[in-house]
DRENMITOR-799301 format. One record per residue: residue number from 1; residue in three letters; x, y, z of N, C-alpha, C in turn. Coordinates in nm, 2 decimals, always signed. Example, Ala and Ser with C-alpha at 12.3 -4.5 7.8 and 13.67 -1.06 7.14 Angstrom:
! residues 2
(1; 'ALA'; (+1.32; -0.57; +0.78); (+1.23; -0.45; +0.78); (+1.32; -0.33; +0.78))
(2; 'SER'; (+1.28; -0.22; +0.71); (+1.37; -0.11; +0.71); (+1.29; +0.00; +0.79))
This chain:
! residues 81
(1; 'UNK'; (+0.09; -0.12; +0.00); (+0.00; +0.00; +0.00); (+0.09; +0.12; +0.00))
(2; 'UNK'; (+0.07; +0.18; -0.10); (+0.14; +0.32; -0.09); (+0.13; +0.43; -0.01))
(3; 'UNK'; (+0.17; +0.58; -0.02); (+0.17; +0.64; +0.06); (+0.00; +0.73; +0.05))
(4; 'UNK'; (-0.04; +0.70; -0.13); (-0.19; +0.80; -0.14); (-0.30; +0.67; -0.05))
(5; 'UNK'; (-0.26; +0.55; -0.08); (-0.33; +0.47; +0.00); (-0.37; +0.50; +0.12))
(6; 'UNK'; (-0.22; +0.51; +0.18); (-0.27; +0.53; +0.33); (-0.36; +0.63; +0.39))
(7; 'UNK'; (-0.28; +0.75; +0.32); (-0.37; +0.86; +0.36); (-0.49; +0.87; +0.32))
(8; 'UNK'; (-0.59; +0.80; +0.22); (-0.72; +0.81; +0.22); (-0.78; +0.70; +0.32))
(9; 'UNK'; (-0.66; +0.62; +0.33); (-0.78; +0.50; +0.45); (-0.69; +0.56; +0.58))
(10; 'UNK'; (-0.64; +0.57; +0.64); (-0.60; +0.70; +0.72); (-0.76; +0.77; +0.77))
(11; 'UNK'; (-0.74; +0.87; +0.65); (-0.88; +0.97; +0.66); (-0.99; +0.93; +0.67))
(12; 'UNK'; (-1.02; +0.81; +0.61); (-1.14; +0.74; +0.62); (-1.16; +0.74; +0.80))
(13; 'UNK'; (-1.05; +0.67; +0.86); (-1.06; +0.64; +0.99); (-1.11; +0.74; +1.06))
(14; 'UNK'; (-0.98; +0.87; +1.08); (-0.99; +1.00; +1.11); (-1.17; +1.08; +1.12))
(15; 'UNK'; (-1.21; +1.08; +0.98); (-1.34; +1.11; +0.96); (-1.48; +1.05; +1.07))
(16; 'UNK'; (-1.43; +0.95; +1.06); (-1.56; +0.85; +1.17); (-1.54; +0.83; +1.32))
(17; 'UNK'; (-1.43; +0.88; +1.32); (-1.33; +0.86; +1.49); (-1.41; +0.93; +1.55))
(18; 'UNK'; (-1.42; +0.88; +1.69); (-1.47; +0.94; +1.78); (-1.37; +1.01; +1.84))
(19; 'UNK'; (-1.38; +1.12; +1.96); (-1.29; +1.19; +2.04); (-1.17; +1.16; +2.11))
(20; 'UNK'; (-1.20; +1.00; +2.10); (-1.09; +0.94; +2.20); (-1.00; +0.91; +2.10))
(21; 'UNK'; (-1.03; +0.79; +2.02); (-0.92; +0.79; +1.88); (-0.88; +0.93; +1.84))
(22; 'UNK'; (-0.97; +1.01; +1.79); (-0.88; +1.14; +1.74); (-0.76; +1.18; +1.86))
(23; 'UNK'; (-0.77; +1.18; +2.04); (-0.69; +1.24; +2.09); (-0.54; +1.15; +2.05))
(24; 'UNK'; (-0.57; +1.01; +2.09); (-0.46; +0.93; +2.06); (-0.35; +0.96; +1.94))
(25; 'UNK'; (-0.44; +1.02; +1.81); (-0.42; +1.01; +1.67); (-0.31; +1.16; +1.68))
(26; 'UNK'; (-0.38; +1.21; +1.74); (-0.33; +1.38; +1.76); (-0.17; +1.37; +1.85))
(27; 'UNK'; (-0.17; +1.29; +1.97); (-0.09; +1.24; +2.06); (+0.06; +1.19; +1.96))
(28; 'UNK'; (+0.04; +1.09; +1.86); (+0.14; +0.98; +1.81); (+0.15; +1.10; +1.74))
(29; 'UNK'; (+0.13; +1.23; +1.69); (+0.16; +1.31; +1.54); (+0.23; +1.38; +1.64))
(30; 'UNK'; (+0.19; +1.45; +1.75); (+0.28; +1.55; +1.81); (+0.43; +1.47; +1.86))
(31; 'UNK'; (+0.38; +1.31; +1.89); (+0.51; +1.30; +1.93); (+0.67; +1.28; +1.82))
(32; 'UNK'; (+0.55; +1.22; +1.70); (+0.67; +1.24; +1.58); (+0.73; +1.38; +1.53))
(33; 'UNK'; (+0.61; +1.45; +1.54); (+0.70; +1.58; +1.47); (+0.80; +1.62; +1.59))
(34; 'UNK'; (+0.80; +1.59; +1.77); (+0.93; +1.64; +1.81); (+1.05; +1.53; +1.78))
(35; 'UNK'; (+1.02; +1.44; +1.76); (+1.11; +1.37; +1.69); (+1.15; +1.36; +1.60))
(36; 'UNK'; (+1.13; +1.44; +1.52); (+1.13; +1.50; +1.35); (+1.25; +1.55; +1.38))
(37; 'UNK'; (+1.37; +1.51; +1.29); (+1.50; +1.55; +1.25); (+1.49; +1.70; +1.16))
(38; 'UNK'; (+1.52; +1.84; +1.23); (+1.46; +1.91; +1.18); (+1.61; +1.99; +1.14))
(39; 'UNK'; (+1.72; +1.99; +1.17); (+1.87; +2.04; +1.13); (+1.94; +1.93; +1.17))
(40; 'UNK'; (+2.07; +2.00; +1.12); (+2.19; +1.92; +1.14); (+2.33; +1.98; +1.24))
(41; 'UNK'; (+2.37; +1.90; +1.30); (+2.53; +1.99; +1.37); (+2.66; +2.00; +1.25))
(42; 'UNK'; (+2.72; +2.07; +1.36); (+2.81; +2.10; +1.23); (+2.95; +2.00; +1.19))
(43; 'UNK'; (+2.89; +1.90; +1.28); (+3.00; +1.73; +1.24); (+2.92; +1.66; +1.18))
(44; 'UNK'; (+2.78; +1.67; +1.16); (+2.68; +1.62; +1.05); (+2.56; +1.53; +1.14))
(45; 'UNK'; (+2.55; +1.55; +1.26); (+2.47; +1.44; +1.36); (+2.34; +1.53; +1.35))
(46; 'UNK'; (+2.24; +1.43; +1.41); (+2.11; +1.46; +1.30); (+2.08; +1.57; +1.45))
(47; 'UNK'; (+1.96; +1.65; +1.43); (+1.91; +1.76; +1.55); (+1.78; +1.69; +1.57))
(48; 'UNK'; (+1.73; +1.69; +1.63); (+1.56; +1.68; +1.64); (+1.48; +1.79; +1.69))
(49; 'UNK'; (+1.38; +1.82; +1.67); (+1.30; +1.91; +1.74); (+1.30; +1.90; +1.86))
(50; 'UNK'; (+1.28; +1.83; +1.94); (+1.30; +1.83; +2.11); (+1.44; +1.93; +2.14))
(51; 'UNK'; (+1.56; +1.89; +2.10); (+1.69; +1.92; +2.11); (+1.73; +2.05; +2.03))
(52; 'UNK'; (+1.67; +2.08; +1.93); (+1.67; +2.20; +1.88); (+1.64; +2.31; +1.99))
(53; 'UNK'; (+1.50; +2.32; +1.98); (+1.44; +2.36; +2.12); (+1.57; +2.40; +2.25))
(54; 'UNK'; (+1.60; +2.32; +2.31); (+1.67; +2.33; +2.42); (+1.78; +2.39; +2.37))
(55; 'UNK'; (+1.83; +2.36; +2.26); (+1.94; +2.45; +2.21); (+1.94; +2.56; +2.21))
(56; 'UNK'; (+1.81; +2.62; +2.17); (+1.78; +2.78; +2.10); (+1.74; +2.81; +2.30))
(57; 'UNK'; (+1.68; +2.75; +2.39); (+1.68; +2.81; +2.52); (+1.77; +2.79; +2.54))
(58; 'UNK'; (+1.90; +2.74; +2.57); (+2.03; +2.76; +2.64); (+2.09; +2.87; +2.60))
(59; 'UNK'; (+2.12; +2.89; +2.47); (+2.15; +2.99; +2.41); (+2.06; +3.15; +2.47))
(60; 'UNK'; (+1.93; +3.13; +2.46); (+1.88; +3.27; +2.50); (+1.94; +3.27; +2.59))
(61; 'UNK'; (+1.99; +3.19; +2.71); (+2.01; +3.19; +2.84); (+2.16; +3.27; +2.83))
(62; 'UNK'; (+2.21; +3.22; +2.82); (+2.36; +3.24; +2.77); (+2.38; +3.39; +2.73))
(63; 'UNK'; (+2.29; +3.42; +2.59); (+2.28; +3.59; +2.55); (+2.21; +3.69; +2.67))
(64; 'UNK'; (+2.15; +3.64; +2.80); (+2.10; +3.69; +2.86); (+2.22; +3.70; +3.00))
(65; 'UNK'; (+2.31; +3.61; +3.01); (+2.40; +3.65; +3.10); (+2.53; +3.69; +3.00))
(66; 'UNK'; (+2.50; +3.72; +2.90); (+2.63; +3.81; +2.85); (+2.73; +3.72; +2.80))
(67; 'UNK'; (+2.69; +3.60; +2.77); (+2.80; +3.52; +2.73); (+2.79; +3.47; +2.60))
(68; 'UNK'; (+2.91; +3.60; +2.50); (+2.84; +3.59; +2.39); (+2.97; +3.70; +2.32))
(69; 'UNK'; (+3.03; +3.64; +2.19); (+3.15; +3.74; +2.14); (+3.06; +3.83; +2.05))
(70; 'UNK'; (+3.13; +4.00; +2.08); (+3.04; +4.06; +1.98); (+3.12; +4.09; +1.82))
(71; 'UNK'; (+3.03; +4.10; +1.74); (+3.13; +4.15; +1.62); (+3.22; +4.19; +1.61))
(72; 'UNK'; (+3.26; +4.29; +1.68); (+3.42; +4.38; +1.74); (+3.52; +4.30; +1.81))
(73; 'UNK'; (+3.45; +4.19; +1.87); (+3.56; +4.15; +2.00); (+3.62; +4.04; +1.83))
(74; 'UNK'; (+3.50; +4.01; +1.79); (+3.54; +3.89; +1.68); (+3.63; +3.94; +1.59))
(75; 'UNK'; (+3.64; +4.08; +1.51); (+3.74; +4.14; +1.45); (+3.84; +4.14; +1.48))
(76; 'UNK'; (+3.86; +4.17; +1.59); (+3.93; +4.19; +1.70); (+4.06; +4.04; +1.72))
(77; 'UNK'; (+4.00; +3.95; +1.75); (+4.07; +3.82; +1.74); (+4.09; +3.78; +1.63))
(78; 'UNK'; (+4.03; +3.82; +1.49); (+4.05; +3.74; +1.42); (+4.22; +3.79; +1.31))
(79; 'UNK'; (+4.22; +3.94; +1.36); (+4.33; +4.01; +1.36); (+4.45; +3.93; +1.37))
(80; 'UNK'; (+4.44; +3.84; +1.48); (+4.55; +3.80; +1.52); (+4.55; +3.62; +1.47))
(81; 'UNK'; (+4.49; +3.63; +1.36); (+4.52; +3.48; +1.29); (+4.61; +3.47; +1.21))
C-alpha cells in the first residue's frame, strides 16, 4: 500500500473517529514531529526538534548573562590569525 493509500484509509478512519481515537491520533503526530529530525550539527549528527528547542533556550540563556562574542571582540581576534 502506498503512501496515497494510506492517507485516504488514514482519513477514512480520522473522519468516523470518535474523540478518543482522534486524541490518541493527535498524541502519536505530536510525538513524531518532536522527533522529527529538523537540522543538522556541524559534524553532520542529525538535530531533532525536542533538542533544537533546548538548544535555542540555552542559548537565549547564555545571551542573557552576557556570554556571547560581539562583532568587534570577533574582528578583534580574528586580527590576530
Amino acid at each position: 500500500m502506498g503512501a496515497l493509500e494510506l492517507r485516504e484509509s488514514v482519513l477514512e478512519y480520522i473522519n468516523t473517529a470518535d474523540e478518543r481515537l482522534l486524541k490518541v491520533v493527535k498524541a502519536v503526530i505530536e510525538s513524531y514531529q518532536e522527533e522529527e529530525i529538523v537540522a543538522f550539527s556541524v559534524e553532520g549528527e542529525p538535530i531533532t526538534r525536542n533538542e533544537y528547542k533546548a538548544q535555542l533556550a540555552n542559548v537565549k540563556l547564555e545571551i542573557e548573562r552576557g556570554e556571547y562574542t560581539s562583532q568587534e571582540d570577533l574582528e578583534k581576534e580574528s586580527d590576530n590569525w
